[in-house]
VOLO-916704 format. One record per residue (C-alpha): residue number from 1; residue in one letter; chain; x, y, z. Coordinates in Angstrom, 2 decimals. Layout:
N
<vexkol><pator>NUM</pator><vexpa>a</vexpa><kepa>A</kepa><x>X</x><y>Y</y><z>Z</z></vexkol>
...
This chain:
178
<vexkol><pator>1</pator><vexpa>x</vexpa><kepa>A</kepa><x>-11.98</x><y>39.87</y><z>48.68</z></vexkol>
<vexkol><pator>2</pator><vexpa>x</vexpa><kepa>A</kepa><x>-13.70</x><y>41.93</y><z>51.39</z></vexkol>
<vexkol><pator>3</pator><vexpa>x</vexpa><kepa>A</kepa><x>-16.99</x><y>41.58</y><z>50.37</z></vexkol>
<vexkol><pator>4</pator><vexpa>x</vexpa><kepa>A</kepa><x>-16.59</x><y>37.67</y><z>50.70</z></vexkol>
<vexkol><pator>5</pator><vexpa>x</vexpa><kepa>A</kepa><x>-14.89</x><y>38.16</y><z>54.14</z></vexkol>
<vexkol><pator>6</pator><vexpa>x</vexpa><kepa>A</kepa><x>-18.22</x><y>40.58</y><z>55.03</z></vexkol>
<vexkol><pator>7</pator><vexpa>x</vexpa><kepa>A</kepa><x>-20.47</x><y>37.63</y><z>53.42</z></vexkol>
<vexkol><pator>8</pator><vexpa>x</vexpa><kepa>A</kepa><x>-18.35</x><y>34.78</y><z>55.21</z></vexkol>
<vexkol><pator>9</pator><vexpa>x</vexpa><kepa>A</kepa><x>-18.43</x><y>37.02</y><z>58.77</z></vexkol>
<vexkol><pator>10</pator><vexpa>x</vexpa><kepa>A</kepa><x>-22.68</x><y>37.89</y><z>58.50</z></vexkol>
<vexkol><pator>11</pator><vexpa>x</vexpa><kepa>A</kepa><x>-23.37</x><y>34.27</y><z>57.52</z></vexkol>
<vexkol><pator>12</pator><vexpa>x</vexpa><kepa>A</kepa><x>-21.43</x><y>32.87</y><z>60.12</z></vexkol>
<vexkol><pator>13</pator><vexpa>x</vexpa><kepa>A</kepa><x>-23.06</x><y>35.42</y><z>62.76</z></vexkol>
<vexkol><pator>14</pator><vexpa>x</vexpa><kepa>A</kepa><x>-26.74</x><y>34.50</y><z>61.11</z></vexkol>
<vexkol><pator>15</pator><vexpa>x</vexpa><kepa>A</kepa><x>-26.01</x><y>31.11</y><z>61.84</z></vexkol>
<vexkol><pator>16</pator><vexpa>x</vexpa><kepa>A</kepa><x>-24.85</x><y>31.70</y><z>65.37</z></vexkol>
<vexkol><pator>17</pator><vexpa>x</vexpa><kepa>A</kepa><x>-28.15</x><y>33.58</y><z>65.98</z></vexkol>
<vexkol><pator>18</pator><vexpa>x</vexpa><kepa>A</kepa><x>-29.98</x><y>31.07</y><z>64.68</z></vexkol>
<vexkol><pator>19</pator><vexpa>x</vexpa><kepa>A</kepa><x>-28.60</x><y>28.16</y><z>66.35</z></vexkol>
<vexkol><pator>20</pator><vexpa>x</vexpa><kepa>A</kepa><x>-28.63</x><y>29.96</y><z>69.99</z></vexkol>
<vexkol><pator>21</pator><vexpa>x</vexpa><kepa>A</kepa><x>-32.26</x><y>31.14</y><z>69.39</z></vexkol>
<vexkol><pator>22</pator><vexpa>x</vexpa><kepa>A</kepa><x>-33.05</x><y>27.12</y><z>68.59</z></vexkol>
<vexkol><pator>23</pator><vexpa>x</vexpa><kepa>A</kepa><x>-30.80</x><y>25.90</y><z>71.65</z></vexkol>
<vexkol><pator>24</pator><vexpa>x</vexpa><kepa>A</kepa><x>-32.96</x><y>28.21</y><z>74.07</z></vexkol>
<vexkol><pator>25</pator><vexpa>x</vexpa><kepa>A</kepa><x>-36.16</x><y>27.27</y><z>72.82</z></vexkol>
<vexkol><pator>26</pator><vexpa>x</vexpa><kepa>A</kepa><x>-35.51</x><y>23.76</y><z>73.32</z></vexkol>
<vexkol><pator>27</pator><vexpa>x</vexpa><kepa>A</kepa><x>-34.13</x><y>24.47</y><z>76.65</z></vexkol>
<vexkol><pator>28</pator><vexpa>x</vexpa><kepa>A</kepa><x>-37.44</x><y>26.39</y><z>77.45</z></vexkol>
<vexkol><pator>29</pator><vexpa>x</vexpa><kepa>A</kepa><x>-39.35</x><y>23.91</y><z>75.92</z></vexkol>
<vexkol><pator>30</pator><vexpa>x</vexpa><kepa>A</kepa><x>-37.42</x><y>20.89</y><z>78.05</z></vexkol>
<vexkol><pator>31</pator><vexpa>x</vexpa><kepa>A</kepa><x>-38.11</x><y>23.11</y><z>81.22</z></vexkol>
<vexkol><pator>32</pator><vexpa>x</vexpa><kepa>A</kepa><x>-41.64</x><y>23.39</y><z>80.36</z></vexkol>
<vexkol><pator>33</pator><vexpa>x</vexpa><kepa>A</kepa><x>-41.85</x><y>19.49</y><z>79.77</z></vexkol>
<vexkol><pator>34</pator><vexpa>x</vexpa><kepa>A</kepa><x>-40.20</x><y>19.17</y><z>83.24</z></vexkol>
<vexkol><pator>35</pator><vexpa>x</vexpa><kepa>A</kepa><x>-42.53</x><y>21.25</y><z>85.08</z></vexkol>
<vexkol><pator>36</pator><vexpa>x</vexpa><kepa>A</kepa><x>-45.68</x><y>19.69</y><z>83.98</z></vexkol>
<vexkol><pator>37</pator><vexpa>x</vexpa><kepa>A</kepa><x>-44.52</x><y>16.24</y><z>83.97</z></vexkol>
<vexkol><pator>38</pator><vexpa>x</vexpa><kepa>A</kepa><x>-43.90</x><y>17.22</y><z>87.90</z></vexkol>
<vexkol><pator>39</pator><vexpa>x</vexpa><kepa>A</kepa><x>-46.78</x><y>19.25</y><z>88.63</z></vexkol>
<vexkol><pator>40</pator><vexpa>x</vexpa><kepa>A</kepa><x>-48.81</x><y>15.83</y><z>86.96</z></vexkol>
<vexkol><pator>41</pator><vexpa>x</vexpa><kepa>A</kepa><x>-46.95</x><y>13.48</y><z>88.12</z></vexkol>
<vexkol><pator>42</pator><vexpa>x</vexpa><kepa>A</kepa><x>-49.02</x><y>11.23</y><z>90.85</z></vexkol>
<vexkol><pator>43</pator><vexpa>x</vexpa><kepa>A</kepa><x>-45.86</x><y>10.56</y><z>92.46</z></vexkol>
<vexkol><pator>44</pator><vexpa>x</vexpa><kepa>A</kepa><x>-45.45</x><y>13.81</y><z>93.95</z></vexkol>
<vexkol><pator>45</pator><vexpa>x</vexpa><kepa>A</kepa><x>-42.00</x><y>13.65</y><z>94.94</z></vexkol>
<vexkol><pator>46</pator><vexpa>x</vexpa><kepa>A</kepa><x>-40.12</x><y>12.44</y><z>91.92</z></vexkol>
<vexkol><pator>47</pator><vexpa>x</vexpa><kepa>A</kepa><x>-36.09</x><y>13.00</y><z>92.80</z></vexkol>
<vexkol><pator>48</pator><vexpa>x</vexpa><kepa>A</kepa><x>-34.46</x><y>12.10</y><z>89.06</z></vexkol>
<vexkol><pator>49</pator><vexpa>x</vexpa><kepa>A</kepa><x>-36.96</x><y>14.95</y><z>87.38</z></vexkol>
<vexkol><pator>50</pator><vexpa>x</vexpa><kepa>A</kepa><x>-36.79</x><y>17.40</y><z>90.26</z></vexkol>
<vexkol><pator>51</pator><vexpa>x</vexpa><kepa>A</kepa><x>-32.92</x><y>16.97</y><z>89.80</z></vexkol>
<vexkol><pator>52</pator><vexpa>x</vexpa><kepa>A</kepa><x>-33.13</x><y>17.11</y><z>86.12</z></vexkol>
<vexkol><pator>53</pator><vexpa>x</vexpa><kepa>A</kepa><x>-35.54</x><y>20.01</y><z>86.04</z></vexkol>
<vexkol><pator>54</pator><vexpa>x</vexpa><kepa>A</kepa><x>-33.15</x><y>22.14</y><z>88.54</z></vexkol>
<vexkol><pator>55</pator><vexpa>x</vexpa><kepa>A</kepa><x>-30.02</x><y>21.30</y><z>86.44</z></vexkol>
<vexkol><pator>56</pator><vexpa>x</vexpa><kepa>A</kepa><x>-31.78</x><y>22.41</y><z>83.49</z></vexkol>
<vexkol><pator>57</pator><vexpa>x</vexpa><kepa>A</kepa><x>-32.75</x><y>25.56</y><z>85.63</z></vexkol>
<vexkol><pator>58</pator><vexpa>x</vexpa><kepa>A</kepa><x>-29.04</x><y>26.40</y><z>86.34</z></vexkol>
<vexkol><pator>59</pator><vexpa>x</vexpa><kepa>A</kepa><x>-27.79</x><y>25.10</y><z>82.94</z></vexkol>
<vexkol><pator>60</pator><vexpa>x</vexpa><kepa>A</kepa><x>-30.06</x><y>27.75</y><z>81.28</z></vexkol>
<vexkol><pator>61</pator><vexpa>x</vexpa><kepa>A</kepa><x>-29.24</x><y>30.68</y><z>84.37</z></vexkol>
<vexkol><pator>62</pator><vexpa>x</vexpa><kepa>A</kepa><x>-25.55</x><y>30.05</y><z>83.26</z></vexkol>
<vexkol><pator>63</pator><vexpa>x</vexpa><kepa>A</kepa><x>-25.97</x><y>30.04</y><z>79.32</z></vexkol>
<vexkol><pator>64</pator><vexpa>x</vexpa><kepa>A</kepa><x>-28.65</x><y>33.40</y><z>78.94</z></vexkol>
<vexkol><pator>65</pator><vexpa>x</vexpa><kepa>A</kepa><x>-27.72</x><y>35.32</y><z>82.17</z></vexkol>
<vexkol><pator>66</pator><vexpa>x</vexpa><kepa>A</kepa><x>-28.72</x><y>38.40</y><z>80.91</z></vexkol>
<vexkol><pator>67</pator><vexpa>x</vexpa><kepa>A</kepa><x>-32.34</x><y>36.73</y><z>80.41</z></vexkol>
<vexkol><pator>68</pator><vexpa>x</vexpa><kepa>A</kepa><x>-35.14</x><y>38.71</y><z>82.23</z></vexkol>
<vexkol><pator>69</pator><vexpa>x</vexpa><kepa>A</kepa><x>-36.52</x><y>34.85</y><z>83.24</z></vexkol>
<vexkol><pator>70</pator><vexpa>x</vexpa><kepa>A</kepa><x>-33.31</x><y>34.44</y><z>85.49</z></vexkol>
<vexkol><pator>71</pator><vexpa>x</vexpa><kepa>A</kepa><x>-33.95</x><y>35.43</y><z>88.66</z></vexkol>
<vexkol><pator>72</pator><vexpa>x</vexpa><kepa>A</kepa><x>-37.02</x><y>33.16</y><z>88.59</z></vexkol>
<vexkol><pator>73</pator><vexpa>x</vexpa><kepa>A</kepa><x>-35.54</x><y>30.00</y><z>87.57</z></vexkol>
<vexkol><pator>74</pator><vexpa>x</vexpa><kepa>A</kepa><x>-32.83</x><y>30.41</y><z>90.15</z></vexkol>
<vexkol><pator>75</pator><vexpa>x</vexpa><kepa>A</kepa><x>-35.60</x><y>30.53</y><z>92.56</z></vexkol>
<vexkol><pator>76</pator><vexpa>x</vexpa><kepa>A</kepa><x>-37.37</x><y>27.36</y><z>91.65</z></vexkol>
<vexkol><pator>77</pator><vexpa>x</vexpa><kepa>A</kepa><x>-34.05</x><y>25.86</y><z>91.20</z></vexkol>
<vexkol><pator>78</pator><vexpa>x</vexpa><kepa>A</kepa><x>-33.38</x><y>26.60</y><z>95.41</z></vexkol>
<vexkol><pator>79</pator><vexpa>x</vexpa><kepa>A</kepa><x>-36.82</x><y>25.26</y><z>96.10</z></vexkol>
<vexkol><pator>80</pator><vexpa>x</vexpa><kepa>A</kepa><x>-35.98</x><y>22.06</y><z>94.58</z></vexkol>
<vexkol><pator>81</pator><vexpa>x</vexpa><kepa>A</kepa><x>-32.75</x><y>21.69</y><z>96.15</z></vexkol>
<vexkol><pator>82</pator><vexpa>x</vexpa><kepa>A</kepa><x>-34.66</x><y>22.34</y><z>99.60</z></vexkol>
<vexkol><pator>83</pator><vexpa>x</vexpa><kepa>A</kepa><x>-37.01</x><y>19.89</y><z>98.65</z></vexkol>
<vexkol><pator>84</pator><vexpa>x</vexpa><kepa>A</kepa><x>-34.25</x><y>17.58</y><z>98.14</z></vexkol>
<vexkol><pator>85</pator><vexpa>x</vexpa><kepa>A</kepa><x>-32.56</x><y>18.31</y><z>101.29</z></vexkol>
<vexkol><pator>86</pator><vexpa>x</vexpa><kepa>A</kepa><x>-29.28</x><y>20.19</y><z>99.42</z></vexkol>
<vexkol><pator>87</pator><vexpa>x</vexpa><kepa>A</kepa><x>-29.50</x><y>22.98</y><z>101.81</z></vexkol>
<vexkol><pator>88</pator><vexpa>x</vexpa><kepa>A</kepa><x>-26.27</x><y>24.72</y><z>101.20</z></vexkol>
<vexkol><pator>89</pator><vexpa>x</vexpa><kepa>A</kepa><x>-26.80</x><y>24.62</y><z>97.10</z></vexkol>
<vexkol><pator>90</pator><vexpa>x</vexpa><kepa>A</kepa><x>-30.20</x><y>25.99</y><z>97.70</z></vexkol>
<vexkol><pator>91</pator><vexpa>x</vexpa><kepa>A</kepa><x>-28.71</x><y>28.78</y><z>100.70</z></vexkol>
<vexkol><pator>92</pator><vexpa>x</vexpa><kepa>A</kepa><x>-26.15</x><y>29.69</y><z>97.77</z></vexkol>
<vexkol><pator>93</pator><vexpa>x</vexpa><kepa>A</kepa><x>-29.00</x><y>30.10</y><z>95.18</z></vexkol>
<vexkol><pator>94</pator><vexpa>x</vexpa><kepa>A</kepa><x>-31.18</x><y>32.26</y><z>97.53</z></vexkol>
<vexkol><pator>95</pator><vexpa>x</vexpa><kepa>A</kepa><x>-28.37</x><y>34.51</y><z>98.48</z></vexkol>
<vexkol><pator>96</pator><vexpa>x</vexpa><kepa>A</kepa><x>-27.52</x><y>34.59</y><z>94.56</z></vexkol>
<vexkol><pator>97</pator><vexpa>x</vexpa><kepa>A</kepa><x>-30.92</x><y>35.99</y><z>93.49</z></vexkol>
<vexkol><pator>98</pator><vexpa>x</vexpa><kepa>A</kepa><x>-30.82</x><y>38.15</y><z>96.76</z></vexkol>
<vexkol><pator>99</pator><vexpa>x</vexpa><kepa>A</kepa><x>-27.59</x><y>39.83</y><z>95.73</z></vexkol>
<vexkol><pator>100</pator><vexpa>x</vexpa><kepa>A</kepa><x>-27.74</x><y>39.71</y><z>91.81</z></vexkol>
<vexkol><pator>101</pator><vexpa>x</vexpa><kepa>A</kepa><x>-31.77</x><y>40.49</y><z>92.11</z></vexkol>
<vexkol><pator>102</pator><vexpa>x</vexpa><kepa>A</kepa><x>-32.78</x><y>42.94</y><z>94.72</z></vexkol>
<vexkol><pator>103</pator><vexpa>x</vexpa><kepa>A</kepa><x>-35.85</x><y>43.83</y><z>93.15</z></vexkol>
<vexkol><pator>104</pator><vexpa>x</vexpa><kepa>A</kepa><x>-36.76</x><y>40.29</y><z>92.26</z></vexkol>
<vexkol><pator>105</pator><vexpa>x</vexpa><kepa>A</kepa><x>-40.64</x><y>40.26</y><z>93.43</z></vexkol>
<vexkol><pator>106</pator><vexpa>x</vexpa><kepa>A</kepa><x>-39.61</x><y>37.10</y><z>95.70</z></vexkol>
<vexkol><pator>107</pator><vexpa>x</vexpa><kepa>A</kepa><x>-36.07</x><y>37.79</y><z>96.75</z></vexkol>
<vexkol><pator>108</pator><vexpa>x</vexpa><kepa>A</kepa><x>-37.75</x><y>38.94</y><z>100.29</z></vexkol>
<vexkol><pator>109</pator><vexpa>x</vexpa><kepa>A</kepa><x>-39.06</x><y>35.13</y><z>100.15</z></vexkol>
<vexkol><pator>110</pator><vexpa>x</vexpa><kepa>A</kepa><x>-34.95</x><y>34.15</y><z>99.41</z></vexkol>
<vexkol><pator>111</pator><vexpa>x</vexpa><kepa>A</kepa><x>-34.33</x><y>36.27</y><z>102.89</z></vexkol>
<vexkol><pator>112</pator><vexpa>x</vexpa><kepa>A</kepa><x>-36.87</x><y>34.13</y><z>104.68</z></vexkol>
<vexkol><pator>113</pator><vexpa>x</vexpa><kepa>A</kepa><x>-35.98</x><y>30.79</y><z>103.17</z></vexkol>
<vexkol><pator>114</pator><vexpa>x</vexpa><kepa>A</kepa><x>-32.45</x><y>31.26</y><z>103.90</z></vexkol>
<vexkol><pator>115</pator><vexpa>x</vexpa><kepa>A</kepa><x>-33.61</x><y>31.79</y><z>107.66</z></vexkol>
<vexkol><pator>116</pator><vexpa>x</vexpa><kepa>A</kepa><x>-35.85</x><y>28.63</y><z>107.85</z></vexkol>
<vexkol><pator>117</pator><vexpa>x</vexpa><kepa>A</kepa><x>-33.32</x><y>26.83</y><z>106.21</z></vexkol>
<vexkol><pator>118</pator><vexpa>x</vexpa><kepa>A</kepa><x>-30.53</x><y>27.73</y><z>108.67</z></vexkol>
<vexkol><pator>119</pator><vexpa>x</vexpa><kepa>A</kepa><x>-33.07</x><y>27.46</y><z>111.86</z></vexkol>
<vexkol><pator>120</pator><vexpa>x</vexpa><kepa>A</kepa><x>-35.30</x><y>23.94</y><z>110.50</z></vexkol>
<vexkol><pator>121</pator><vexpa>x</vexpa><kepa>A</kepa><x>-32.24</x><y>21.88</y><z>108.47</z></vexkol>
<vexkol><pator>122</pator><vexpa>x</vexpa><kepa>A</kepa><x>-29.34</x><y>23.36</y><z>109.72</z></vexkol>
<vexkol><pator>123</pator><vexpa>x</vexpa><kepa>A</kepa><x>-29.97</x><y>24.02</y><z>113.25</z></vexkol>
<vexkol><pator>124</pator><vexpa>x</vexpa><kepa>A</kepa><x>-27.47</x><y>27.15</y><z>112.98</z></vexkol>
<vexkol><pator>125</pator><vexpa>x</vexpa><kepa>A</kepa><x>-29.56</x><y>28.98</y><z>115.24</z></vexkol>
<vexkol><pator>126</pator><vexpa>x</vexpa><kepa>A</kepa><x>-26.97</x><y>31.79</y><z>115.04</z></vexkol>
<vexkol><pator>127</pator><vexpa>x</vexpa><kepa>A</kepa><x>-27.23</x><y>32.36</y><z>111.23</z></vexkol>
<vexkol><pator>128</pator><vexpa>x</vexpa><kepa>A</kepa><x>-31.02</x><y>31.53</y><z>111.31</z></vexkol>
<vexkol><pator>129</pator><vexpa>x</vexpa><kepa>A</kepa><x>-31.15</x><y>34.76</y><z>113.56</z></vexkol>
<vexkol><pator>130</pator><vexpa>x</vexpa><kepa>A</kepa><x>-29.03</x><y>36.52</y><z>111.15</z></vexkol>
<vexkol><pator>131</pator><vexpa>x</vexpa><kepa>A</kepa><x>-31.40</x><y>35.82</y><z>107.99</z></vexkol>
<vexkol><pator>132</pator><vexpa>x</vexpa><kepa>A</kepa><x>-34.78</x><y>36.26</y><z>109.21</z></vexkol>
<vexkol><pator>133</pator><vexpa>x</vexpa><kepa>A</kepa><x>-32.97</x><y>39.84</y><z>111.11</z></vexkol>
<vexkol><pator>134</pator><vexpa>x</vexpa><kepa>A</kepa><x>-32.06</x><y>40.80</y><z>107.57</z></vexkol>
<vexkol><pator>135</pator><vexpa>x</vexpa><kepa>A</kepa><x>-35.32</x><y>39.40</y><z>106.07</z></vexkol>
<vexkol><pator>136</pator><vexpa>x</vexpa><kepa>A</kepa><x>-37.22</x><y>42.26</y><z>108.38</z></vexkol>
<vexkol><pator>137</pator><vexpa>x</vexpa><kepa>A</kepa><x>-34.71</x><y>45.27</y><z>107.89</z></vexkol>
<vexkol><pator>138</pator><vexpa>x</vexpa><kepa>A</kepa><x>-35.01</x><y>44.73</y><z>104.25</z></vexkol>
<vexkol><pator>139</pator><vexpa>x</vexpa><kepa>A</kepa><x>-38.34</x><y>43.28</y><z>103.73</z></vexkol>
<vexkol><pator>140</pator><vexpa>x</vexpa><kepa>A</kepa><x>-40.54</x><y>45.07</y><z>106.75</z></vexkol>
<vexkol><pator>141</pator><vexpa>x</vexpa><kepa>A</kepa><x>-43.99</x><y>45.07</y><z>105.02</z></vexkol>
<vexkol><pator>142</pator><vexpa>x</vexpa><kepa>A</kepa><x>-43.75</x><y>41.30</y><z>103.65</z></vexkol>
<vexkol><pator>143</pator><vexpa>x</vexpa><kepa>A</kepa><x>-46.16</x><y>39.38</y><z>104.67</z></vexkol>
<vexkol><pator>144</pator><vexpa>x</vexpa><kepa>A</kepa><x>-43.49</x><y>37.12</y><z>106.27</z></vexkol>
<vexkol><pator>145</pator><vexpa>x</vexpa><kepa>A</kepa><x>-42.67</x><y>39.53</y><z>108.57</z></vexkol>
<vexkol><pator>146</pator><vexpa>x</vexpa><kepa>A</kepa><x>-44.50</x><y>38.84</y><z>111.25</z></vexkol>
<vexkol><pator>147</pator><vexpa>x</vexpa><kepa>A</kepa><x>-43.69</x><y>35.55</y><z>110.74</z></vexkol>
<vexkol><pator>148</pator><vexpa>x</vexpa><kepa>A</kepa><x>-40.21</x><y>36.03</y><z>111.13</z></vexkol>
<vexkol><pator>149</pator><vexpa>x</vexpa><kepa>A</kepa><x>-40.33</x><y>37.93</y><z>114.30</z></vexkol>
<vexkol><pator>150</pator><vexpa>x</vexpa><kepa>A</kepa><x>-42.23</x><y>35.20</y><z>116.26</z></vexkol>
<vexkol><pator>151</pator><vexpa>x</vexpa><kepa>A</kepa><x>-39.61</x><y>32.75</y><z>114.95</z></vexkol>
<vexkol><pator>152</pator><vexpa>x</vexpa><kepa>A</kepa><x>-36.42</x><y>34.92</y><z>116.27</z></vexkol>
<vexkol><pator>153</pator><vexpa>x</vexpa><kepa>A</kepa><x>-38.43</x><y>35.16</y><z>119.64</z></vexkol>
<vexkol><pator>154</pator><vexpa>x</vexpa><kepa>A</kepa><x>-38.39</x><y>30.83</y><z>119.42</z></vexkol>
<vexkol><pator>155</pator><vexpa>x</vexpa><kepa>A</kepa><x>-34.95</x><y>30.34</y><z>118.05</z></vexkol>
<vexkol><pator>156</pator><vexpa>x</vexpa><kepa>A</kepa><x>-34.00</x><y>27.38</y><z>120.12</z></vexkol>
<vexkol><pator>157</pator><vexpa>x</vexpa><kepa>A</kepa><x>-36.92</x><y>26.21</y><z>121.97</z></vexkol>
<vexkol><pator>158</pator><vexpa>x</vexpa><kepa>A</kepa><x>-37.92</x><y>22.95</y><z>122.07</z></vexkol>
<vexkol><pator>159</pator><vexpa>x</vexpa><kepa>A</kepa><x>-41.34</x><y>21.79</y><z>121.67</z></vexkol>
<vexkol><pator>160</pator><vexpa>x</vexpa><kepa>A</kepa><x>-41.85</x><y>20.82</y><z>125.01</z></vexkol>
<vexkol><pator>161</pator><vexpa>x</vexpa><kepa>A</kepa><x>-40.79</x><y>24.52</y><z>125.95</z></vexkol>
<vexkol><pator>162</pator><vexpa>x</vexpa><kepa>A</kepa><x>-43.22</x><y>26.20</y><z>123.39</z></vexkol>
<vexkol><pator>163</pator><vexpa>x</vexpa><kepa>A</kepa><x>-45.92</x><y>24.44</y><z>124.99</z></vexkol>
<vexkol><pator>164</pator><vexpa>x</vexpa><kepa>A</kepa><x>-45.06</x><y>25.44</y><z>128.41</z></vexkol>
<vexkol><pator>165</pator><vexpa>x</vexpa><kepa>A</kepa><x>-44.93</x><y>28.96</y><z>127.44</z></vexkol>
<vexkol><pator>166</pator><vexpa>x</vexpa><kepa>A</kepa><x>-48.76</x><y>28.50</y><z>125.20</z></vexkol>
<vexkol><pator>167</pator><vexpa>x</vexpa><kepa>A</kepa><x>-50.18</x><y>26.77</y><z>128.25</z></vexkol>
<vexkol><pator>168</pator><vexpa>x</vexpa><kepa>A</kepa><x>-48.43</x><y>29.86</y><z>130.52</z></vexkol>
<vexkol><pator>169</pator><vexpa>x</vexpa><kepa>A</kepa><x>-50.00</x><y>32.32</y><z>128.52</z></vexkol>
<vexkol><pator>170</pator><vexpa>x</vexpa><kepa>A</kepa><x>-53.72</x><y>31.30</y><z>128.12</z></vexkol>
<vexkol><pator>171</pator><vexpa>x</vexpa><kepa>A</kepa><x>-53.73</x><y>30.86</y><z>131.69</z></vexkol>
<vexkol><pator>172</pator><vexpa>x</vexpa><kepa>A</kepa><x>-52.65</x><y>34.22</y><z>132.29</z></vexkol>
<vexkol><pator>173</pator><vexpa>x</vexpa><kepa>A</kepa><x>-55.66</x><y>35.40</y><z>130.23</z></vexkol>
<vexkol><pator>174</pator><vexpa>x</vexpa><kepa>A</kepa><x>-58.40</x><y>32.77</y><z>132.03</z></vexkol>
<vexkol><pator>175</pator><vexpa>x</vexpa><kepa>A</kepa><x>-57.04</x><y>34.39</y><z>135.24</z></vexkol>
<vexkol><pator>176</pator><vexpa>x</vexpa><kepa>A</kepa><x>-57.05</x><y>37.89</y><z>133.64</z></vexkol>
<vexkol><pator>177</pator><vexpa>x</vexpa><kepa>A</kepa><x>-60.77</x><y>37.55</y><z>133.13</z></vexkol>
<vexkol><pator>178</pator><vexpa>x</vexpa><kepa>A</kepa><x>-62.00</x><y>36.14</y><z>136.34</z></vexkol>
């Protein structure tokens, strides 16, 4: 009678196995289906895929989340939803791989898109500050940071008032070398 039970109990777990290994690959392979139909696509902005291919990005973050591919998908996942002006669903997904993926080789890049995000979409100056601060205490070598340090210096100009301050400045040095 326990032998059966044992049989019943490693056939059931065999099958288990073997349906999750076949659910992942076809997720994998719908993802990969996704992407190129995108990245071939001569309509380069295609919403229904680019909302497809994110769900399918989360769908798979929440059903393998110990998968090493994670922190990657989540990414692309935020870049779509910035593409398709979801701002706070793609802030929540760049903080998410910040926090859960510190060493992710682009969670510096989450740090600076949560800044631009904040400063271009947003117009929350204040948390724009905030992000792009955090990006360069965390991240000081990126090659962002630069970047980021010109944009907290022009957190709330205008146009008109970055102009002014171009124009300003390359007359100081035309005067500088008479």
């Amino acid at each position: 009678m326990k032998s059966i039970k044992s049989i019943l109990l490693i056939i059931f777990t065999i099958t288990i196995v073997v349906a999750c290994s076949n659910s992942k690959t076809k997720m994998t392979a719908k993802i990969n289906t996704l992407e190129k139909e995108l990245k071939d696509s001569k309509n380069a902005y295609d919403k229904k895929k680019s909302e497809e291919l994110m769900s399918t990005y989360l769908a798979y973050t929440e059903t393998y989340k110990k998968d090493t591919i994670v922190p990657s998908y989540l990414f692309k996942a935020g870049e779509i939803c910035m593409n398709l002006n979801k701002s706070q669903k793609a802030l929540e997904l760049f903080d998410r791989v910040s926090k859960e993926f510190p060493d992710f080789k682009k969670a510096g890049d989450c740090l600076f898109l949560k800044g631009f995000i904040y400063e271009n979409n947003l117009q929350d100056i204040n948390n724009a500050r905030t992000a792009y601060m955090d990006f360069i205490k965390k991240f000081p070598t990126h090659q962002f940071a630069d970047d980021a340090q010109i944009l907290i210096q022009n957190l709330g100009k205008s146009p008109e008032e970055l102009i002014k301050e171009f124009e300003a400045k390359n007359q100081e040095k035309l005067n500088a070398g008479k």
